[in-house]
N, CA, C and O atoms as CSV, one atom per row, in Angstrom:
chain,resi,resn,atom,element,x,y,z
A,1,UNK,N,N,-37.461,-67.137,19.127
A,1,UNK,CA,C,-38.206,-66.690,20.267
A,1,UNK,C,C,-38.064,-65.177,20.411
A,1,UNK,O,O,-36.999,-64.581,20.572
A,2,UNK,N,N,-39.309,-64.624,20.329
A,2,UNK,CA,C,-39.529,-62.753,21.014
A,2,UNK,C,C,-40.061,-62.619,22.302
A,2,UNK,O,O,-41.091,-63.180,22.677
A,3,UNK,N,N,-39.419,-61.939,22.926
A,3,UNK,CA,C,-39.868,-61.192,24.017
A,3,UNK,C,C,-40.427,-60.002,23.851
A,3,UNK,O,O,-40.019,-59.267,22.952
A,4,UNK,N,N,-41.151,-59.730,24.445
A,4,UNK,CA,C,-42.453,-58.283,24.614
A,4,UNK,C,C,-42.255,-57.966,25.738
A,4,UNK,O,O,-42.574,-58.886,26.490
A,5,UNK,N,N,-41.821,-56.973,26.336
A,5,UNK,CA,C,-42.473,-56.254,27.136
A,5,UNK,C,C,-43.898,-55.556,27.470
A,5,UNK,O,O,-43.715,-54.361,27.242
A,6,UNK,N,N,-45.127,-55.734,27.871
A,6,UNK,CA,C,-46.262,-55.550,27.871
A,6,UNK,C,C,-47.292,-54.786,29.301
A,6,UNK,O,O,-47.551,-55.392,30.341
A,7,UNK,N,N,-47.678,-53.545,29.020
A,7,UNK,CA,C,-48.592,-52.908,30.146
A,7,UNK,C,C,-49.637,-53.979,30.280
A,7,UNK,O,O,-49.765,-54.741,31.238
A,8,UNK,N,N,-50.310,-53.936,29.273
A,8,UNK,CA,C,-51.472,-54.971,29.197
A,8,UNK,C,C,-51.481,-55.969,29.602
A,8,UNK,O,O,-52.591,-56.445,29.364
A,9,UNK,N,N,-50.746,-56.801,30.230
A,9,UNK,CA,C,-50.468,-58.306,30.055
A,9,UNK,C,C,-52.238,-59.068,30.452
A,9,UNK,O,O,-52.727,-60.109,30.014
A,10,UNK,N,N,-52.690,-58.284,31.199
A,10,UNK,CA,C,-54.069,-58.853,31.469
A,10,UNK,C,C,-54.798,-59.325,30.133
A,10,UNK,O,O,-55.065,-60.522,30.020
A,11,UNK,N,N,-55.123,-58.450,29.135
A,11,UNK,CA,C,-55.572,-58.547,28.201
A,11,UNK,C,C,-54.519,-59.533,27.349
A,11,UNK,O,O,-54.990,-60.584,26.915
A,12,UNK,N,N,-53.668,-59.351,27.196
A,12,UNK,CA,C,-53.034,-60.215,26.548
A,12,UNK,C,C,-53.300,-62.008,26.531
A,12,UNK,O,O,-53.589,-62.776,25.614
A,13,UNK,N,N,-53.021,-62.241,28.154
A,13,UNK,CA,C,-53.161,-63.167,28.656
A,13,UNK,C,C,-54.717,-63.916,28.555
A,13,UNK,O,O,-54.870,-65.099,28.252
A,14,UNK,N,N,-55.825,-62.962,28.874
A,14,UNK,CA,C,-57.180,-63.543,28.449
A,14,UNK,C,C,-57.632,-63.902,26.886
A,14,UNK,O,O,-58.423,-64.753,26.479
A,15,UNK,N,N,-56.931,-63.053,26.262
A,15,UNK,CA,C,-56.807,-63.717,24.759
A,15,UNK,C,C,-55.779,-64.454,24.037
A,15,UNK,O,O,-55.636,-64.380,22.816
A,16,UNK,N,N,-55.316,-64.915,24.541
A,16,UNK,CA,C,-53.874,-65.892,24.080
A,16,UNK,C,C,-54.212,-67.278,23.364
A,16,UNK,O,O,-53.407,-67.910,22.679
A,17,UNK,N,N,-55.678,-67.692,23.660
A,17,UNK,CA,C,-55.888,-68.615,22.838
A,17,UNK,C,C,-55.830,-68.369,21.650
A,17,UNK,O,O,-54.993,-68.848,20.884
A,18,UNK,N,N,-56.973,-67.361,21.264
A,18,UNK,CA,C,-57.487,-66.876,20.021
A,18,UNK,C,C,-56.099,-65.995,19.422
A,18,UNK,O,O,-56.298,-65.755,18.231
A,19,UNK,N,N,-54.578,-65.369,19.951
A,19,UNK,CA,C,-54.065,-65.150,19.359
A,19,UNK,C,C,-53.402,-66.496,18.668
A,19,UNK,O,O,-53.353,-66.782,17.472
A,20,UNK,N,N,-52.941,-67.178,19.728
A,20,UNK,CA,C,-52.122,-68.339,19.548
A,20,UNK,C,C,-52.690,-69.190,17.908
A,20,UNK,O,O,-52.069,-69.508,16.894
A,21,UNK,N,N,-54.454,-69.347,18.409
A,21,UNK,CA,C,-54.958,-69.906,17.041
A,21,UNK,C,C,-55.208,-69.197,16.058
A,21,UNK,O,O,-55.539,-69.980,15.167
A,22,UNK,N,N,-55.266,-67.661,15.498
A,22,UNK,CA,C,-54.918,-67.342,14.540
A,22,UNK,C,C,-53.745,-66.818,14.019
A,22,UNK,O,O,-53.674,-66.592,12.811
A,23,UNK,N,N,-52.591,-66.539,14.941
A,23,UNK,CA,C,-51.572,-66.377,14.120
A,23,UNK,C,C,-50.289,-67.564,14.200
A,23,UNK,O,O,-49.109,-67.566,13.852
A,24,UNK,N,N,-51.138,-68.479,14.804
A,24,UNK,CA,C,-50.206,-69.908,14.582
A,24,UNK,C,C,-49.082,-69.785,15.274
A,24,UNK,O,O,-48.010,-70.006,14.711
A,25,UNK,N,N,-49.131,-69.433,16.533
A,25,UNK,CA,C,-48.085,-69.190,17.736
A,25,UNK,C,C,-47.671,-70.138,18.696
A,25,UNK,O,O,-48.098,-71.291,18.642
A,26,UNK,N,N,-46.882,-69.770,19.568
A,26,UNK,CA,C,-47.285,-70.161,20.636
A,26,UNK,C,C,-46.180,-69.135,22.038
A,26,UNK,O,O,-44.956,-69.076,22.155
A,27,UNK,N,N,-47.345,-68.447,22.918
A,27,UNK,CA,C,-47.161,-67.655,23.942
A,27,UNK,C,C,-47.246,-68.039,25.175
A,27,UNK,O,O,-48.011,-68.862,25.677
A,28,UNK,N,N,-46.447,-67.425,25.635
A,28,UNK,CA,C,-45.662,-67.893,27.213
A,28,UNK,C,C,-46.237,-66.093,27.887
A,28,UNK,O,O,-45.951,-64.989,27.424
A,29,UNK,N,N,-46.740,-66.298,28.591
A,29,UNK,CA,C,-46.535,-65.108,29.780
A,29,UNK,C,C,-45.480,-65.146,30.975
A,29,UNK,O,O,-45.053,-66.231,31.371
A,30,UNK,N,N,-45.173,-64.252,31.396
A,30,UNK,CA,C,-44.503,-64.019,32.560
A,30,UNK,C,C,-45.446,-63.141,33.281
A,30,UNK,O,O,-46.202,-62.812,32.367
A,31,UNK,N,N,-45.769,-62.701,34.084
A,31,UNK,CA,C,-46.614,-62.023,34.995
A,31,UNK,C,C,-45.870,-61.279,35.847
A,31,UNK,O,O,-46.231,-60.102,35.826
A,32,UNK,N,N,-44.834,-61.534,36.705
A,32,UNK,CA,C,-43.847,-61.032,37.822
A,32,UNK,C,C,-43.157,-59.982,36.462
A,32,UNK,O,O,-43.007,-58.782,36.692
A,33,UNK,N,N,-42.849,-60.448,35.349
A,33,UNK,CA,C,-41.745,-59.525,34.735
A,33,UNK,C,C,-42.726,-58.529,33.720
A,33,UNK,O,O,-42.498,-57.328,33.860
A,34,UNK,N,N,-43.581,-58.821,32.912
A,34,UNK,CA,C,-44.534,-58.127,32.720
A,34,UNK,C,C,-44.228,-58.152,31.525
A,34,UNK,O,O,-44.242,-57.101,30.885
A,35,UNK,N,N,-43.777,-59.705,30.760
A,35,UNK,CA,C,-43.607,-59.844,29.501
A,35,UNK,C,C,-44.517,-60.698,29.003
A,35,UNK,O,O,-45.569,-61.113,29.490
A,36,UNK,N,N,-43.753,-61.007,27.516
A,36,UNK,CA,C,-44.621,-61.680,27.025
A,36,UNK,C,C,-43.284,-62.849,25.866
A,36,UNK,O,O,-42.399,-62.338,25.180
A,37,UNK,N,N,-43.474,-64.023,25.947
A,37,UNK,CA,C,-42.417,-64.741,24.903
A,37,UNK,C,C,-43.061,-65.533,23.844
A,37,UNK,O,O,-43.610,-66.614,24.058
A,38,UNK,N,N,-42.966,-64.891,22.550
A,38,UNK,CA,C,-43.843,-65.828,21.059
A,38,UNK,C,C,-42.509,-66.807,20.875
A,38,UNK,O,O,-41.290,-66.643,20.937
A,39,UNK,N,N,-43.369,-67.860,20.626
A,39,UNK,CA,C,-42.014,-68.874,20.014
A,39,UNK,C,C,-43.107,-69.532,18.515
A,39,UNK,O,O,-44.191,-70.097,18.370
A,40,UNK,N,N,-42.221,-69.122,17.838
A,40,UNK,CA,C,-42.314,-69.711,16.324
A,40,UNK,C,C,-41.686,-69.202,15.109
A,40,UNK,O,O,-40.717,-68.464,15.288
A,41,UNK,N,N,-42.023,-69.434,13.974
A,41,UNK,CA,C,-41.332,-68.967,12.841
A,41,UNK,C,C,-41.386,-67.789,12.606
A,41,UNK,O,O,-42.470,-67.281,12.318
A,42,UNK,N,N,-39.762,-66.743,12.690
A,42,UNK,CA,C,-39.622,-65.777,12.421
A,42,UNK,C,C,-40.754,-64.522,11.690
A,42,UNK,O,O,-40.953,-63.314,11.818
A,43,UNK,N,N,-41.155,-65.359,11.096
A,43,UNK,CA,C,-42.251,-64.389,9.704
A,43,UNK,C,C,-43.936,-64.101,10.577
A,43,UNK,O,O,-44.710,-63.143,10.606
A,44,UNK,N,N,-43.939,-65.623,11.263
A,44,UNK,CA,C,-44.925,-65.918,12.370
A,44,UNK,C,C,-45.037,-64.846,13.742
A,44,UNK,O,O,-45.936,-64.160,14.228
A,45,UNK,N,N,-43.466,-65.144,14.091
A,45,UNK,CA,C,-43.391,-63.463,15.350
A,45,UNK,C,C,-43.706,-62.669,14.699
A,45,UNK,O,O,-44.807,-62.281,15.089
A,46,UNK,N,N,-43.345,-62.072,13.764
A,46,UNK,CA,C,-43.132,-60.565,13.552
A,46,UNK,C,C,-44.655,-60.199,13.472
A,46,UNK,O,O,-44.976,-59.154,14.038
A,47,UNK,N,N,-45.588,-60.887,12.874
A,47,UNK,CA,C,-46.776,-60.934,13.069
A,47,UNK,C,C,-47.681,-60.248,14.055
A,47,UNK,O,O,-48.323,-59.199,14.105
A,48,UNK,N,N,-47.419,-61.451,14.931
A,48,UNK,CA,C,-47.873,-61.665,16.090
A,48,UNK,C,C,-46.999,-60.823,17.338
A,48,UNK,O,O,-47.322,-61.263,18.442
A,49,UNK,N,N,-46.430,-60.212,17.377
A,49,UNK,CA,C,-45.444,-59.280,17.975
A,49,UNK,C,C,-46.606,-58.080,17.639
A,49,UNK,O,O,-47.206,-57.534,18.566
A,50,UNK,N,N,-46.891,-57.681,16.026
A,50,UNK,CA,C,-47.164,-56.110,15.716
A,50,UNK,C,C,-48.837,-56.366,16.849
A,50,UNK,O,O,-49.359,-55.563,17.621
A,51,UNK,N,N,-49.327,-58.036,16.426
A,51,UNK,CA,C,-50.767,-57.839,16.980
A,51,UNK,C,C,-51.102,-57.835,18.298
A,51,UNK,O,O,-52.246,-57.623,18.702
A,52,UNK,N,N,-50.003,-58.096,19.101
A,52,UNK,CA,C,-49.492,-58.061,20.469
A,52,UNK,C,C,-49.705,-56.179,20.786
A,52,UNK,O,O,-50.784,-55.666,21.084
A,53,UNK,N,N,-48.647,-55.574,20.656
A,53,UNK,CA,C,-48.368,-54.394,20.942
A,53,UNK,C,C,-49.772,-53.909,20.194
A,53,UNK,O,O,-50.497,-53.417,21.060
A,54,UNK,N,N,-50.211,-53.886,19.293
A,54,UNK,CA,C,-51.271,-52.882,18.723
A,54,UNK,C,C,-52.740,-53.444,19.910
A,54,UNK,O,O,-53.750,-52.788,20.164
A,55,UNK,N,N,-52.433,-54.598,20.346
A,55,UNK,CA,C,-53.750,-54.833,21.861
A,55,UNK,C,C,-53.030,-54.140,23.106
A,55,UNK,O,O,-53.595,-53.800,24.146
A,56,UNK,N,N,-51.923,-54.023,22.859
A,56,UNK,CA,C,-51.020,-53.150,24.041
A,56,UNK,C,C,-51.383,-51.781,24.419
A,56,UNK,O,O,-51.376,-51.216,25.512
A,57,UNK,N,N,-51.706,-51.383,23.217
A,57,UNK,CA,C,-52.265,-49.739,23.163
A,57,UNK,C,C,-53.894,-49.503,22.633
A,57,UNK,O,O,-54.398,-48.493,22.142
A,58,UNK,N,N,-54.408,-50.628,22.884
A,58,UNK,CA,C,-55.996,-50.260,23.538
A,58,UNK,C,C,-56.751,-51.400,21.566
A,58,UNK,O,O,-57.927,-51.749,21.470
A,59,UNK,N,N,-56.056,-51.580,20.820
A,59,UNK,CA,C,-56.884,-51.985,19.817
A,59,UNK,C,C,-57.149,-53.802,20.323
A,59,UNK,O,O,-56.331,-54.569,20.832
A,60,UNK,N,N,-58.526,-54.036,19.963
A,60,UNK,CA,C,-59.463,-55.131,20.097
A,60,UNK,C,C,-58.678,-56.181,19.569
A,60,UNK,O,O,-57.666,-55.807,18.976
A,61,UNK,N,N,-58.948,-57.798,19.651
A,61,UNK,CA,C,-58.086,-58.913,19.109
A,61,UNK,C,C,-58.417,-58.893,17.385
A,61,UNK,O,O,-57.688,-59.087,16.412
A,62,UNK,N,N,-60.292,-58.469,17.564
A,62,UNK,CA,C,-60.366,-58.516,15.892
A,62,UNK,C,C,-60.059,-57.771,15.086
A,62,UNK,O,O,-60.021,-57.921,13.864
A,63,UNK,N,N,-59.768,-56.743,15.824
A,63,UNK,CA,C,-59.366,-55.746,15.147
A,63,UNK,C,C,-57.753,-55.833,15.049
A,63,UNK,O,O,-57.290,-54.821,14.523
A,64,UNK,N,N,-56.888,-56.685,15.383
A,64,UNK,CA,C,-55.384,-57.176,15.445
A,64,UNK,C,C,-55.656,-58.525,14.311
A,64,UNK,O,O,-54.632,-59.051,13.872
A,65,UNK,N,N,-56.518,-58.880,14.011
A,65,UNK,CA,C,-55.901,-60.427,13.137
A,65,UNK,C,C,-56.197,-60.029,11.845
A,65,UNK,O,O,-55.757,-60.800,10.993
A,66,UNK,N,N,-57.007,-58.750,11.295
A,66,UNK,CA,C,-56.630,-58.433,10.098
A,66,UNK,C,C,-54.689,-58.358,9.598
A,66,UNK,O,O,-54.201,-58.666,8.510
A,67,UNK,N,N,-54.243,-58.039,10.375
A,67,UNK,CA,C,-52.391,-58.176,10.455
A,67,UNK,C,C,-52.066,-59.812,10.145
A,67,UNK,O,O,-50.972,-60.295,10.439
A,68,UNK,N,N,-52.775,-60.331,9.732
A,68,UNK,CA,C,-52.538,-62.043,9.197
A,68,UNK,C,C,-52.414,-61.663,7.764
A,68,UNK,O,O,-51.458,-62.163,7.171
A,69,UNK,N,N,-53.568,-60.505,6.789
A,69,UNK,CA,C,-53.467,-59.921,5.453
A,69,UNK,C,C,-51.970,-59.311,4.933
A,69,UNK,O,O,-51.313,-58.585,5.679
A,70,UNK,N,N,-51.553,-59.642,3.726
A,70,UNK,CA,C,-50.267,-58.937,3.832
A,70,UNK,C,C,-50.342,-57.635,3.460
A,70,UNK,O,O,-49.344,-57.015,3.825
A,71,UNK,N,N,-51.207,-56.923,2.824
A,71,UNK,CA,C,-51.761,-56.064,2.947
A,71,UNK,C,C,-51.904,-54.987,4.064
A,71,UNK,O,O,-52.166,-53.825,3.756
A,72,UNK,N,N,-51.718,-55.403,5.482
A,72,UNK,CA,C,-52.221,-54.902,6.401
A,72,UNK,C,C,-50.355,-54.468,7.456
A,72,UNK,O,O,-49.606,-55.374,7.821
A,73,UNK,N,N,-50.201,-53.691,7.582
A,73,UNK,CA,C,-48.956,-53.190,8.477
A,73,UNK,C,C,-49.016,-52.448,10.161
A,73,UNK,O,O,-49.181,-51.268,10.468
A,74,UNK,N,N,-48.869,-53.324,10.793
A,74,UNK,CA,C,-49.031,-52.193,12.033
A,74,UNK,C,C,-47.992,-51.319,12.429
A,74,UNK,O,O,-46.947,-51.908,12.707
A,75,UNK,N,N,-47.969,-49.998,12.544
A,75,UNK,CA,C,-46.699,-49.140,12.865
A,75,UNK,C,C,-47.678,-47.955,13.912
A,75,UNK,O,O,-48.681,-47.248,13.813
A,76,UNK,N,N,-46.456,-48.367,15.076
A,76,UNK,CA,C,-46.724,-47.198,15.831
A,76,UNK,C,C,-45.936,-45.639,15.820
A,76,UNK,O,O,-44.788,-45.501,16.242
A,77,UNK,N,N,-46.407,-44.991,15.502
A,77,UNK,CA,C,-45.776,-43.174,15.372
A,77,UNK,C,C,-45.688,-42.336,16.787
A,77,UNK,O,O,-46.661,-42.040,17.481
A,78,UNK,N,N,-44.542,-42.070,17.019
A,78,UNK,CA,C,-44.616,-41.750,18.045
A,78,UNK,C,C,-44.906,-39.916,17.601
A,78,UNK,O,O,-44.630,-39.555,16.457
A,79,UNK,N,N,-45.344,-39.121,18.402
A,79,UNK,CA,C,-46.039,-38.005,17.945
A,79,UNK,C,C,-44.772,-36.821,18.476
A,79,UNK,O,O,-45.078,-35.639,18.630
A,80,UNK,N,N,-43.891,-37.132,18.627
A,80,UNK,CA,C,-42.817,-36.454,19.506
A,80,UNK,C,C,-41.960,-36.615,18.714
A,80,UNK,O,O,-41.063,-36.356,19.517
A,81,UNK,N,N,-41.345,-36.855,17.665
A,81,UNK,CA,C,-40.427,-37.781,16.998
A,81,UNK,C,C,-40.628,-36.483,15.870
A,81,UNK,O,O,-39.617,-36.298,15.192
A,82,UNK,N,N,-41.794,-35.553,15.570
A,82,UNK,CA,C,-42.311,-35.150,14.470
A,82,UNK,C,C,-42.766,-33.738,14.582
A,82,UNK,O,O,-43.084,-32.956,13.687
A,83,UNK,N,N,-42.723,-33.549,16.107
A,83,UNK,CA,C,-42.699,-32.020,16.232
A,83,UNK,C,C,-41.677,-31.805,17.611
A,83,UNK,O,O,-41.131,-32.647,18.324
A,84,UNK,N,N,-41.668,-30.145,17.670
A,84,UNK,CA,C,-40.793,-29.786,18.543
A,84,UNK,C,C,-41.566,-28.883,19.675
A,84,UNK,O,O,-41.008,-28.430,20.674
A,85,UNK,N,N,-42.668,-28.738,19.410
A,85,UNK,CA,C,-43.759,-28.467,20.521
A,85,UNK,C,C,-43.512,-28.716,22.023
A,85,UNK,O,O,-43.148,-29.831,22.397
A,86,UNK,N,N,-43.660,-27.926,22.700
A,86,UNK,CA,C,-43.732,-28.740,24.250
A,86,UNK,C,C,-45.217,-29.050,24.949
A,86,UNK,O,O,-45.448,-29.430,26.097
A,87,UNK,N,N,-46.477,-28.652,23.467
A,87,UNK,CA,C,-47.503,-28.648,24.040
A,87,UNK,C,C,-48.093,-30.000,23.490
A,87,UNK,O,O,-48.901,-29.991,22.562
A,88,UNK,N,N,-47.760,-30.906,23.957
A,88,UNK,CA,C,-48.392,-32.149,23.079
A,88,UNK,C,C,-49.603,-32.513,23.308
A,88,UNK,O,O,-50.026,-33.360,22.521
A,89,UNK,N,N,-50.658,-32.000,24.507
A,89,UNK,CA,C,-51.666,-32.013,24.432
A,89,UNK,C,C,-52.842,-31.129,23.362
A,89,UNK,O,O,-54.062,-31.262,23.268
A,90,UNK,N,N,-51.976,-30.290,22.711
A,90,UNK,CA,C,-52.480,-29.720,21.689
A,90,UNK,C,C,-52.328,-30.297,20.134
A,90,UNK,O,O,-53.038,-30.201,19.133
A,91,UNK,N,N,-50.837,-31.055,20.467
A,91,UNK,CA,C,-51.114,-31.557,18.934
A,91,UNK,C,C,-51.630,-32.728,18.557
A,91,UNK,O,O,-51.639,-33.099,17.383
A,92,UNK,N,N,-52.207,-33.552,19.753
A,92,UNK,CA,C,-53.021,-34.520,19.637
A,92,UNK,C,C,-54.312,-34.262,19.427
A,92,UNK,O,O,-55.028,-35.072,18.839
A,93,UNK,N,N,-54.787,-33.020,19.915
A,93,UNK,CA,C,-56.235,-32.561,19.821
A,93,UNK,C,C,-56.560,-32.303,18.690
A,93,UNK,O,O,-57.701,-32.468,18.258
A,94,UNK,N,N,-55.367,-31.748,17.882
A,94,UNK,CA,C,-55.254,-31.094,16.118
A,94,UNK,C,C,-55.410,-32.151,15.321
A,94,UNK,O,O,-56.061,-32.082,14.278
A,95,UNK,N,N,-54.557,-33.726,15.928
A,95,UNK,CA,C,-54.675,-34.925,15.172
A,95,UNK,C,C,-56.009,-35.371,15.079
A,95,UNK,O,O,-56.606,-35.573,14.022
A,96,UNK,N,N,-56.609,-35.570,16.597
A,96,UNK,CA,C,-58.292,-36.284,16.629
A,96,UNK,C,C,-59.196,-35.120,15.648
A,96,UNK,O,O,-59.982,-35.475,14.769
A,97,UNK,N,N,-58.960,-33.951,15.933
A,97,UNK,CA,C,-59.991,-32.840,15.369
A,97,UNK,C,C,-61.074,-32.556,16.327
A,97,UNK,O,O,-61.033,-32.869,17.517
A,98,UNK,N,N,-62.310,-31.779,15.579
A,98,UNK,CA,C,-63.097,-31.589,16.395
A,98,UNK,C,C,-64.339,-32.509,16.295
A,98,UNK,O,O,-64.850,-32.942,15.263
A,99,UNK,N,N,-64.718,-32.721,17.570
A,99,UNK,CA,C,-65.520,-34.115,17.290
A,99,UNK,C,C,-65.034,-35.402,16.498
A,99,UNK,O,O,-65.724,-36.082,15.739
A,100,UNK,N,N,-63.805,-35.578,16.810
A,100,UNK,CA,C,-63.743,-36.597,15.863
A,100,UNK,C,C,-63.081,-36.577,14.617
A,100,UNK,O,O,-62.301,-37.472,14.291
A,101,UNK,N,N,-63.352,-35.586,13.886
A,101,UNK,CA,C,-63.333,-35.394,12.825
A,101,UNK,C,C,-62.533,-36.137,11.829
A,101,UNK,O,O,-62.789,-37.153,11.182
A,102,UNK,N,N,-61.121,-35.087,11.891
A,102,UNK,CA,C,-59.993,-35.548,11.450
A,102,UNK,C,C,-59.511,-36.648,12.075
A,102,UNK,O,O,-58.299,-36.667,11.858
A,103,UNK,N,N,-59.799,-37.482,12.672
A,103,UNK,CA,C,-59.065,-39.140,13.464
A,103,UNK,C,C,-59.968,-39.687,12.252
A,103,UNK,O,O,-59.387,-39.900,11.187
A,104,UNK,N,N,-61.390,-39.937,12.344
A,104,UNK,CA,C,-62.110,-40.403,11.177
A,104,UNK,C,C,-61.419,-40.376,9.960
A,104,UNK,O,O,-61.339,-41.533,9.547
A,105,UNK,N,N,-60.855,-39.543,9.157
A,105,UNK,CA,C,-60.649,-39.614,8.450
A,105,UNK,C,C,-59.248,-40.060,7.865
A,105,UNK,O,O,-58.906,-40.208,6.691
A,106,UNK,N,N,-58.646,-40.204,8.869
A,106,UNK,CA,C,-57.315,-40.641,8.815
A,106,UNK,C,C,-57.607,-42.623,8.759
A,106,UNK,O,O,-57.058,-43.616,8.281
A,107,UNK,N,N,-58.757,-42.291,9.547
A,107,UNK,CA,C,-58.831,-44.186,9.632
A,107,UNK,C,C,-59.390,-44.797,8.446
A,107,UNK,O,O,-59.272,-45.998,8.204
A,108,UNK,N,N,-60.356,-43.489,7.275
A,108,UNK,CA,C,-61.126,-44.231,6.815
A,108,UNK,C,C,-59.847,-44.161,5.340
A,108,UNK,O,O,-59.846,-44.926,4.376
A,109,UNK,N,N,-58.841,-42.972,5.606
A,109,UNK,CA,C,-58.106,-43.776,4.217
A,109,UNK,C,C,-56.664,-44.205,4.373
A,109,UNK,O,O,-55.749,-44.011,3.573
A,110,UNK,N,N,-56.617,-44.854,5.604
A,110,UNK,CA,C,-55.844,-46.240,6.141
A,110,UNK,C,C,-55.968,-47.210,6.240
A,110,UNK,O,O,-54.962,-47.912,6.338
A,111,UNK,N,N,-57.280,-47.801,6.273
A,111,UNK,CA,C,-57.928,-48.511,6.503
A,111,UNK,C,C,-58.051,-49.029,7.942
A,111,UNK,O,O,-58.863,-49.914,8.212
């Protein structure tokens, strides 16, 4: 059994079927505590944990069950961890680019 801590829990909670039935789970909400509990096979959480948190921070369910591929890894980077800046609204702007730009291209050879 994993526990999550979760902002989202709304979203979480309205899709819990469709997580539950594709990554072969099974999820418990808490609502008052603002978690979340997967119970199943170890290999099964870890899964379903990354596709949890990656809907935590704004990505879609279909866009979370490609993470069933083994191929596929979710890792979150924290952007602070990697510079010593105190202007972090600037080095996120450098990451997206202009218009877009550079975020595009980071996605298209990450997949």
């Amino acid at each position: 059994m994993k526990k999550l801590f979760v902002e989202k829990l709304r979203k979480i909670t309205q899709n819990k079927k469709d997580i539950e039935r594709e990554f072969d789970v099974k999820i418990f909400t808490y609502p008052n505590e603002g978690s979340v509990v997967i119970n199943a096979t170890p290999e099964k959480e870890l899964i379903a944990s990354q596709a949890i948190e990656a809907m935590n921070i704004g990505f879609s369910v279909n866009d979370t069950i490609v993470l069933k591929a083994e191929n596929f890894v979710f890792k979150r980077i924290d952007i602070k961890n990697y510079t010593k800046r105190a202007d972090i609204i600037r080095v996120r702007a450098r990451l997206i680019g202009v218009k877009g730009r550079a975020l595009r291209t980071l996605e298209s050879l990450t997949d």
